[in-house]
Structures are given as structure tokens and as C-alpha cells.
N, C-alpha and C positions, 0 to 999 in steps of 0.2 A: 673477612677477606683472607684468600689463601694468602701461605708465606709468598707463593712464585707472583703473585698479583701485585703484591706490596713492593716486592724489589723492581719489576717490571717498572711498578709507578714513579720509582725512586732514578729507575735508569733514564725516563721520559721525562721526569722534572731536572733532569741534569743536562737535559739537551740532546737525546739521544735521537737521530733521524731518520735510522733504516734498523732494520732487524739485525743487522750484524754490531751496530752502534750498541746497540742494546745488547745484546748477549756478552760483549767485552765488557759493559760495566756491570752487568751480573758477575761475572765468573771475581770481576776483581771486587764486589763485593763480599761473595764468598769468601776470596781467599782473607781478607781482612778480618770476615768473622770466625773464621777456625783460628788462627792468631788468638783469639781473644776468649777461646772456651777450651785451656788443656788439659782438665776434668772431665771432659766430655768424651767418652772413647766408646770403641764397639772392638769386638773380638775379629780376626784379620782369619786368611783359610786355615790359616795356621792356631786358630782358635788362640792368637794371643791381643793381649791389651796392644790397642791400637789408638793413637788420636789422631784429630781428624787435621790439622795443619797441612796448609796448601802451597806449593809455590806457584807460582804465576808468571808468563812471558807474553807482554804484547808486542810485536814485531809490526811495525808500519813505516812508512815512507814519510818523509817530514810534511808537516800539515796533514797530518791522515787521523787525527783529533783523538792521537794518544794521551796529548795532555791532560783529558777528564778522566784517563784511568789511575793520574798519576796525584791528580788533584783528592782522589779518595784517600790517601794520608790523614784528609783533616776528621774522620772517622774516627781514626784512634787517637785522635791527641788529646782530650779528656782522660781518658787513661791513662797516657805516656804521662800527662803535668800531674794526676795525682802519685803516678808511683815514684817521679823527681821530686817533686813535693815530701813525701816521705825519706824520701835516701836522705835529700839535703837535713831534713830535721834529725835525722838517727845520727848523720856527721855529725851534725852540732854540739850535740849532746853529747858526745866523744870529749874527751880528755885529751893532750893534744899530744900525750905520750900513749894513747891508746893505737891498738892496731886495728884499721881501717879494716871494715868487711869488702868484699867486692861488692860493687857497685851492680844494682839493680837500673833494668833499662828498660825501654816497652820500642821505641823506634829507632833503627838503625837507620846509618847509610850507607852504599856499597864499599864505599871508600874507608875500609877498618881492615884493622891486622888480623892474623890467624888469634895469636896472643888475646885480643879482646874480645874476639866473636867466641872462646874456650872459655874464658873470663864469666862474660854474659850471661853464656848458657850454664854455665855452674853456680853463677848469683842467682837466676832469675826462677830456676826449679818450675814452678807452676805461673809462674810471672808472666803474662803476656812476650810476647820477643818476637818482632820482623823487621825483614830488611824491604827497604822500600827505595828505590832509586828509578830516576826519570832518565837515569843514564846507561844504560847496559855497561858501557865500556868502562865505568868505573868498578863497578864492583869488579868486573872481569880483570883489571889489573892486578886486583888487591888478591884473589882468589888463584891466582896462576901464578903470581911472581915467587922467582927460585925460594927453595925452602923456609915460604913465613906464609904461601897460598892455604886457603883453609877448602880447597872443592871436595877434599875427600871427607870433610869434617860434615858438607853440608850433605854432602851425600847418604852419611850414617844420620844425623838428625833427623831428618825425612822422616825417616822409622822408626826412632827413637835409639839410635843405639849408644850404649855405653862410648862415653867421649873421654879420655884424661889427658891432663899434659902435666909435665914439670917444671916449673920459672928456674931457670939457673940462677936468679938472683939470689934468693934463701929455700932453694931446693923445697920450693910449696908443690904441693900435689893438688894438681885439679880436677875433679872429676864431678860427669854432669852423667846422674843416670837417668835411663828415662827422657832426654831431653828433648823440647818442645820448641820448634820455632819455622813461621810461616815466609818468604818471601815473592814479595811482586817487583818485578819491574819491565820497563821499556826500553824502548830504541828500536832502530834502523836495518837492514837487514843486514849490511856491512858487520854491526856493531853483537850479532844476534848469531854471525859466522862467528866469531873471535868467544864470544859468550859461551854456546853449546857445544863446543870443539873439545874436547875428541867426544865425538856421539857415542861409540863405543864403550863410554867409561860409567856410564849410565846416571850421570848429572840429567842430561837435558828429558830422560825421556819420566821424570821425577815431574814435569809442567805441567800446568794444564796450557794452553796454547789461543791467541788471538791472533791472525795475520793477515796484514791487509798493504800489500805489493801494489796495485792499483795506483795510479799514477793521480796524484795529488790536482785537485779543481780550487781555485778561487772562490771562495764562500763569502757571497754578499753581505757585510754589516747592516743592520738590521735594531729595530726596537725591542728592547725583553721584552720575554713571555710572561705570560700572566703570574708565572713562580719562576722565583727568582732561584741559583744552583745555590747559590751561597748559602742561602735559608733552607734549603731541604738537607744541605750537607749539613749544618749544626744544627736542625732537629733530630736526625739520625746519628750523631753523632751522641746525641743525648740518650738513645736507643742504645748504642755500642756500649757507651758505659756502664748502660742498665743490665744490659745483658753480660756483661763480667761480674758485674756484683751478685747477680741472679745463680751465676756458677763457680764464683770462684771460690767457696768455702765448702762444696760437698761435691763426692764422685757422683757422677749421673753415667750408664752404659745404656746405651742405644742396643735396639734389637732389632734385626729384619726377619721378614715372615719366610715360607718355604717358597712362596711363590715368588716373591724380590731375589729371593738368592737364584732360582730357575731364569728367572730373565738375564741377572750379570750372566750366567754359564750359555745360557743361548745366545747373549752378542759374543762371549771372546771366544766360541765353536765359529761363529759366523765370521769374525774379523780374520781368525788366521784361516778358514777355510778359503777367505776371500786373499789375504795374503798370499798362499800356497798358490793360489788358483792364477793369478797374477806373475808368480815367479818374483815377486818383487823382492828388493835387497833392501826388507823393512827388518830391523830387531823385533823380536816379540816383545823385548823389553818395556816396547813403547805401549804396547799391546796389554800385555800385563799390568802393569802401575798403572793404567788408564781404568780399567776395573776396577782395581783398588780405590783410587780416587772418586771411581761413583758411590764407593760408601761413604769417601769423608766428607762428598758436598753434598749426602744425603743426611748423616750424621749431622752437618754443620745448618743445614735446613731443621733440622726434626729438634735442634736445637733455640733457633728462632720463635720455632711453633710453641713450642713448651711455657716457652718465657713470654711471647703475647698473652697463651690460656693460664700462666700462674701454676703449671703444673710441675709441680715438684718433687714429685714421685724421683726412684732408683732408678730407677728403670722406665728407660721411653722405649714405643714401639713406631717403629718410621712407617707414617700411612703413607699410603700406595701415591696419594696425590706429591708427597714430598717425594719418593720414589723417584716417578716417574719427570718430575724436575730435574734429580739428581743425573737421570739418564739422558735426557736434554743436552743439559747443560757439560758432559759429559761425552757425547757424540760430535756437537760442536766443536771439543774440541779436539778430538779426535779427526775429524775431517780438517778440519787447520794445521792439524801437526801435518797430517799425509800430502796437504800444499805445498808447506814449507820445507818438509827432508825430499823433497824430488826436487828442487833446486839448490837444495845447499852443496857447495863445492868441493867439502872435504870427503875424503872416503870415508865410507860411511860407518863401517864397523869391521875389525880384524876379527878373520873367521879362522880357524884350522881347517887348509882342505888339502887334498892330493895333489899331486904334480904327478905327468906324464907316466915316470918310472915308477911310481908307488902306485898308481891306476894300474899296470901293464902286470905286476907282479900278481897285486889282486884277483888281475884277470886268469889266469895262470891257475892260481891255488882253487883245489876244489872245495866244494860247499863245507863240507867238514876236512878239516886238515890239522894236523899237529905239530907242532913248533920245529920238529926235526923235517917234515915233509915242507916245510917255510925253507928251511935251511937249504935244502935242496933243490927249489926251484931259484933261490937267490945264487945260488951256485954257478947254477948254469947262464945267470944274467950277470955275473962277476961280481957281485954282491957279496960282504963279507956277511958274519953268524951276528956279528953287533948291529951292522946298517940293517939287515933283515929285522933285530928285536927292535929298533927303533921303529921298522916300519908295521910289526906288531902292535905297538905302545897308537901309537897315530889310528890305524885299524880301531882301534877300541874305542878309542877317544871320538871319534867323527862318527861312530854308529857305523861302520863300515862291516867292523867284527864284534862280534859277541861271544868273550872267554867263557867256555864251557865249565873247565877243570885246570886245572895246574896242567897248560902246554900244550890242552885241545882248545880249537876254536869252531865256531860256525859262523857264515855268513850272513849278516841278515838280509 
């Protein structure tokens, strides 16, 4: 049975009742299993080490049976109690004048300091680490409040980047390179505004996306199904742990074929062609890391496969049927996202663009002009030789002007 069959079955033995039920406990499967494999990487366009860790936003209206995506937690707790299990036993063994290491963690809640999520991420190296909350609005306090928010930290993890901080207590140095860590969570759309705020800063468009606004129905109580949720979650659960022992002690790199890489280049030609075509006020941000993300839930697919067939090779090659999952699951959420950012209320992203007087001056200047023929059409519009090079610097910057040479320009 394919990988996409087996989660499918896992999303139907959890109660899942319409196809969109189902694709929100796939994607929050996913995101659980890239959590749990950060050995597991593929090269990014940038031909650099990349893993595959995912963050996850379910956005729904109360009773809209986000609860089962939040219920996937018990997936990773086999993990979480043996890597506590261990921390606790290595304290033990401590001398009570020895100096404690930082603490190793596998489950977070939203509700943590900058200080500990730095902490964490610089204990846990290749250690499993997500944040998992059934609350949006909690972690969203803890990541925003004045000078101790960690958004810009979770922002760099995403990608792995270089993390450090300093404890002013005995001037320790912390630094997590490389670091690896997945986050899921839910809430409200209320709670989902205050969450992804400011869009601009490029947190939210880091998601993969479920939303379901749809005004909440009364769901008749009823006898279980023939499989019970609780018994398919702790047999899978038994699966999750397998699958970190399977890769936690050797690098494995994923590879795609030339034609997998042809199809991501033909949707993100198609999404901004479609963008453009629209005139929409969408970031491509959102557009971009949704690409990227069909590798790591392809990555995080071709890494399931492996470990059902016992293949232990360096090197995997993501077949076309995990592929085309990964672009699924992938699309979906992509059409979710483009739901949810055409009602959220904040503006949406701070642009650089012209104002009346910087358009008119543009207008003015010929196709090729030189900094001294700028100077003189500003002249003549009262415009000083500094407001002029400011509106040089702007020119260039928005694509408006193209610097030739030290003080020619062309227009593009």
C-alpha cells in the first residue's frame, strides 16, 4: 500500500467525513513527521542542506472538528517520554555540585519564553522539537510580548539558520546551528488575525494552511465505528517512534528527478502568472515557501516509504507517486491560504511605491537621463539636488530605474 493510502486510512479511522476533514489531518500528519526525521534533508534552489520541518495553521470556527488535528500530539509522545526519560536519568547521575546541561525536549507548548525556545533549540541539536498548541492565542502572546517575543527566532529556524543568545546571568553563549524545529497549531479566525500579524514579516506565509470559516452544524451523537480513534492513534504512534529510531543515528538526502523539479517550476510560472493576471495584493512570499514546502512534504513522504521498505540506503529518490502527494497536499494548501489572506483585515504587506510627485518627475525624465539632467527637471518642479537623489535611490529600488553607470540611468 502507497504512503498517500496508509495516511488517507489513518485520516478515515480518526473520523474524518468530507475530503477536506481528511486533507487537514494529512497535512497535520505530515507536519508531525518532519518534526521527527532532522537527518533527513534534500538540497533547496540554492543547492543548500535543507530539512524537511513543517509549520502548520488550522483556522476554523468553534465546533469545526479542529480538535482531531490537535489530538495528533499523542503521535509524538512515545518520543517526547523517552527523550524525558533520558534527560531525567543523565540529572540523576549528576553530582549536585555539577553543572546541569540544558535540557533536552521533544513537545512544546505555545505558551514558553524566547529564553527557552533558544534554550531548546541549542539542547536538542538533532532532537526531535515542536510546538504544538490547540490555542493560537497562546503562543501568539508569548512570541509578540515586548522584548522576550521569539517570531523572529521562529522565523530563522524554518530554515535552519544560525540562532545565538546571551543569559545575562553568567554570560553563557547560546548557539543552535543548523536548527531543526516543526510547529502545529489552531484556533479561530479572531485568534489566527492576532497569530499571522504582520503578514509582511514573513512568519505566516512559513504555513502550510487549513481553513474552514463555514458556520459550525450540530453533529448528531452517535455509536463508534467499527475502529476506534484512540487505537489507530497509539498504533501509529508506535510507527512515529519507529520511524525516529529508523533515522535518528544516520544522514539520509532525498533526491528529485529532472522531471519533479519541471513540475514545482511550472506551478510557481502558473501561480504568479495567475497572481499578476489578477492584480492581486498577494506576496509571492506566500508563493515561494509553498514550493519549497512541496519538497519537505515530499521529503517527509519518501521518508515514510523508506522506512515501511527497510531501505537504508544514503540516498533516497522521491518516486513520482510520493511527488505527486507532495503536490496535493501542497495545492490544498495553497488554495486555503488565498481564502484566508482576502479576508484577513490587516494590510497586508508594506510595499515601496511612488507618490503623485515622484510618478510626475519620472514622467518628465527621458528614457536615458543622467543625474545632472534629474537635477534639472527637479528644479524646475522646486525640488532640491538631495530630494531629487532620494528620488533616484526609490527609482532603483521599485524597478522603476535601472543604474547604468556612476550618474546615468535608463528606465525600465
Amino acid at each position: 500500500m502507497r504512503v498517500e493510502e496508509l495516511i488517507k486510512d489513518f485520516a478515515s479511522a480518526l473520523g474524518a467525513e468530507n475530503p477536506q476533514e481528511e486533507m487537514a489531518i494529512i497535512k497535520g500528519f505530515m507536519t508531525l513527521s518532519s518534526a521527527l526525521i532532522p537527518t533527513v534533508q534534500f538540497k533547496d534552489r540554492d543547492h543548500r542542506n535543507t530539512r524537511a520541518n513543517l509549520y502548520y495553521a488550522v483556522v476554523g470556527n468553534a465546533g469545526s472538528n479542529k480538535s482531531r488535528i490537535g489530538k495528533l500530539e499523542k503521535l509524538i509522545m512515545p518520543v517526547h517520554n523517552q527523550v524525558r526519560s533520558s534527560e531525567d536519568a543523565l540529572r540523576a547521575a549528576l553530582d549536585k555540585n555539577d553543572k546541569r546541561p540544558p535540557r533536552k525536549n521533544v513537545l512544546l507548548s505555545g505558551n514558553i519564553t524566547r529564553a527557552r525556545v533558544i534554550e531548546h533549540l541549542c539542547a536538542n541539536k538533532d532532537t526531535p522539537l515542536i510546538i504544538i498548541d490547540s490555542e493560537m492565542d497562546s503562543i501568539t502572546t508569548s512570541m509578540q510580548v515586548d522584548h522576550g517575543g521569539f517570531r523572529a527566532e521562529l522565523r530563522k529556524v524554518y530554515h535552519g539558520e544560525f540562532i545565538g543568545s546571551s543569559k545575562k546571568t553568567d554570560d553563557e553563549l547560546l548557539e543552535a546551528d543548523f536548527p531543526h524545529m516543526s510547529i502545529l497549531v489552531t484556533g479561530t479566525y479572531d485568534q489566527a488575525v492576532k497569530y499571522l500579524a504582520p503578514i509582511g514579516d514573513g512568519f505566516a506565509s512559513r504555513h502550510l494552511y487549513d481553513v474552514n470559516l463555514k458556520p459550525s452544524a450540530f453533529t448528531p451523537y452517535g455509536k463508534p465505528g467499527s475502529r476506534s480513534p484512540e487505537s489507530t492513534l497509539n498504533l501509529w504512534a508506535k510507527h512515529f517512534h519507529k520511524l525516529w529510531e529508523f533515522f535518528s543515528k544516520r544522514s539520509v538526502e532525498v533526491k528529485f528527478s529532472e522531471t519533479q523539479l519541471q513540475q514545482i517550476n511550472d506551478l510557481g510560472y502558473q501561480w504568479e502568472k495567475d497572481i499578476k493576471a489578477q492584480n492581486e495584493d498577494n506576496s509571492l512570499d506566500f508563493l515561494f515557501r509553498h514550493l519549497l514546502m512541496a519538497f519537505k512534504v515530499a521529503t517527509t513522504a519518501t521518508a515514510w516509504s523508506a522506512y515501511f521498505e527497510n531501505d537504508v540506503s544514503e540516498e533516497l529518490k522521491c518516486n513520482d507517486d510520493e511527488f505527486a502527494f507532495a503536490m496535493h497536499v501542497i495545492q490544498d494548501s495553497y488554495r486555503h491560504l488565498q481564502d484566508l489572506y482576502a479576508v484577513l483585515p490587516m494590510k497586508k504587506e508594506l510595499k515601496v511605491s511612488l507618490n503623485e510627485t515622484e510618478l510626475h518627475i519620472l514622467h518628465e525624465l527621458d528614457q536615458e537621463f543622467t543625474t545632472d539632467q534629474a537635477y534639472e527637471i527637479g528644479r524646475k518642479n522646486g525640488l532640491s539636488e538631495r530630494r531629487v537623489r532620494e528620488y533616484l535611490k526609490k527609482y532603483v529600488v521599485t524597478g522603476s530605474v535601472q543604474r547604468k553607470s556612476q550618474g546615468k540611468y535608463i528606465k525600465t
